[in-house]
N, C-alpha and C positions, 0 to 999 in steps of 0.2 A: 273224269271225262270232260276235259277241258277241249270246248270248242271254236270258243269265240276268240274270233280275233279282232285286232283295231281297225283294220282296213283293207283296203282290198292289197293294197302292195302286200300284205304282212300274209295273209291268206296265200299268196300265189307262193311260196316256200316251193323248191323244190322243182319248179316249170320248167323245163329246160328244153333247146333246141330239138328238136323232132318229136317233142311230144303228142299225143291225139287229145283231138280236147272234144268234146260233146256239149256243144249250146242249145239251150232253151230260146224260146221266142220262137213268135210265127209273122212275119215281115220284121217291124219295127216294135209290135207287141211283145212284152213281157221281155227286151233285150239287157242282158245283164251289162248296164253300163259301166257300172263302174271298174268291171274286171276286164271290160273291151278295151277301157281306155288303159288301165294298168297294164298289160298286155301290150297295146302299143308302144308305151314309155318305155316296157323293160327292151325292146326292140327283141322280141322272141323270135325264131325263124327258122324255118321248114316243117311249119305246123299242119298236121290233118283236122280239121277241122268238122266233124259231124253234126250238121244243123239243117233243119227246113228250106232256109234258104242265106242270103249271104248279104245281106241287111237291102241296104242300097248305095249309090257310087260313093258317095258322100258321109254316110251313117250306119253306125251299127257295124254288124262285119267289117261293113264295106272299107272301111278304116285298117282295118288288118289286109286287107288282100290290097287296098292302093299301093302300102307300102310293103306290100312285097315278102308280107312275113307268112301267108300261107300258102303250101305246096302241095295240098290235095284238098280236095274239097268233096263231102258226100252230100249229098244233097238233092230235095224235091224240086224246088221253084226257083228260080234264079231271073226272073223278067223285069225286076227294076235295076238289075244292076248292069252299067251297061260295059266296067270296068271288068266284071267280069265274062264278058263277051268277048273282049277283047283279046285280056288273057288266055284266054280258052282258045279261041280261032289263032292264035299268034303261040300256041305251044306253051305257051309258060305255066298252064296251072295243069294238075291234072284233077280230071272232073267222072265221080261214078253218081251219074243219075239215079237214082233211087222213087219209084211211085210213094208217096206221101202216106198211105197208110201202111205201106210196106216198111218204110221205113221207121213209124212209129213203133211198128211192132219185133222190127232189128230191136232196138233201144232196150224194147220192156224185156224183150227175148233176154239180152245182156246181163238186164238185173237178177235176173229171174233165174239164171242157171239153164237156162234150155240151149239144147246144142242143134236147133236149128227148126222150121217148121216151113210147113206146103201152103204155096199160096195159089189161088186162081191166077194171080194178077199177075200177066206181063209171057203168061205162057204164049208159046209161039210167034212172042217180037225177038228185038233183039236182046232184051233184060233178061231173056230164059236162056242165052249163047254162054255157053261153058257150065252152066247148072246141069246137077243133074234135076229131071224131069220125071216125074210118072202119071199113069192114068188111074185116077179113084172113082171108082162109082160110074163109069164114062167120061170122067172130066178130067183137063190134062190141070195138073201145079207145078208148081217150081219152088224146088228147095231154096229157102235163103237162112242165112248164118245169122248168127245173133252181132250184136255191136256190144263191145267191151272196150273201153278208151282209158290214156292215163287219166284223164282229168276231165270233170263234166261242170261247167258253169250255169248256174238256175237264180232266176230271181225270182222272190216270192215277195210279196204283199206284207205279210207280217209272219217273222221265229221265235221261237222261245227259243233260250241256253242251249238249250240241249240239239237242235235243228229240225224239229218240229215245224210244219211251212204250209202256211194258208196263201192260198193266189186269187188274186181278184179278176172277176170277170176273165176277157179274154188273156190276160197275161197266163190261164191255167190252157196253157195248149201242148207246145212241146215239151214244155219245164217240168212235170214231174217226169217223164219216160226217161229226157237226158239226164236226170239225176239218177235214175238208177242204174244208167250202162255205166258209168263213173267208177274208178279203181279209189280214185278220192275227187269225190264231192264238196266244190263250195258255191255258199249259197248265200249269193245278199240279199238284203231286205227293207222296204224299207223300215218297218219300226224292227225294233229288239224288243221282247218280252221277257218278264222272266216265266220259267219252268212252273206252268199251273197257271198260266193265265189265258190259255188257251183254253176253247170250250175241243173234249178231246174227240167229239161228234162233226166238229166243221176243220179237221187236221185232213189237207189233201195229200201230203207227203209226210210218212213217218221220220221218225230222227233215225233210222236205221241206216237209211239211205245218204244221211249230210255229215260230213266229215268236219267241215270246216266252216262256219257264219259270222258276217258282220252285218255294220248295221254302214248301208249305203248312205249317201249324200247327195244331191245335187243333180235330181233326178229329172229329165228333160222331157222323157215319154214320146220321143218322136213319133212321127204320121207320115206315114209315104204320100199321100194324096189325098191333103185335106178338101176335101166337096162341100160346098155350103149351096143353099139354094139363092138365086139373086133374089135382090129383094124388087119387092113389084109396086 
């Protein structure tokens, strides 16, 4: 069960033009850099993209969608990015808004084998148009489908060999759900452990779910909007 690999270029085997991919992270938290940036290099393109939001104009996603190498995007929040405003109002992306806990639960739905479940959320806007609908108990839901993607990117805090993945603090937001809609899963990190050096009580994501681990480099940790208090 050989997982690991050297790096993120070595990891992305097999990406190819129209693939879906499933990113972790919630703004700039927990974003899997180093396979954002590899991803860029290999100049990949007409990628679906399933993730929280689309970094910002400059960072994160946002990097893939400047240039042009994604073609659908699914996604909760989209408000720092203003590149992809653009895109969007000017035709060129195509965009399925998703509510944010609805779409977490697309994700887990994916991993999970569910072929679909009733939400309160979004009945009688326009996120419930072409769903079908029913009333439970007096209350109306709306059927949504689960998320299954080629490929799901997750960055976690520290792996063992095997892909075993602890995440710290806020980095544990999107990252384990998009690793389990994943057909294959990779997962950088930044330290590599070996197999048993995990306490297997503080294990947020099992190795069942990671197909593929290295161990990251050069890790920036961007902030959309750093706030400090002035000083008095």
């Amino acid at each position: 069960m050989q997982k690991v690999y050297s790096d993120a270029e070595s990891a992305l085997k097999g990406l190819a033009d129209g693939a879906s991919i499933a990113v972790g992270g919630f703004g700039l938290s927990g974003n899997p850099e180093n396979l954002i940036t590899a991803v860029s290099k290999l100049g990949t393109k007409n990628l679906t993209v399933v993730s929280n939001n689309c970094g910002t104009t400059e960072l994160g996603l946002g990097v893939l969608l400047k240039a042009k190498q994604i073609k659908k995007m699914i996604s909760s929040y989209v408000g720092e990015n203003k590149e992809f405003e653009r895109q969007f109002l000017a035709g060129e992306l195509e965009v399925e808004l998703c509510p944010q806990g609805t779409l977490a639960e697309r994700l887990r739905a994916g991993g999970a084998g569910i072929g679909g479940f009733f939400t309160p959320t979004g009945y009688g806007t326009q996120i419930a148009e072409g769903k079908e609908t029913r009333i439970i108990d007096g209350k109306g839901y709306v059927l949504e489908k689960p998320l299954v993607t080629d490929f799901a990117f997750v960055k976690a805090w520290k792996g063992d060999a095997w892909g075993n993945l602890v995440f710290r603090k806020t980095a544990r937001n999107f990252n384990p759900v998009a690793a389990m809609a994943g057909k294959i899963t990779i997962a950088e990190v930044e330290e590599l452990v070996p197999v048993g050096a995990l306490d297997p009580d503080q294990v947020h994501l099992p190795s069942v779910y990671v197909h593929r681990i290295f161990q990251g480099k050069n890790y920036q940790k961007w902030i959309e909007q750093r706030t400090v208090r002035e000083k008095k």
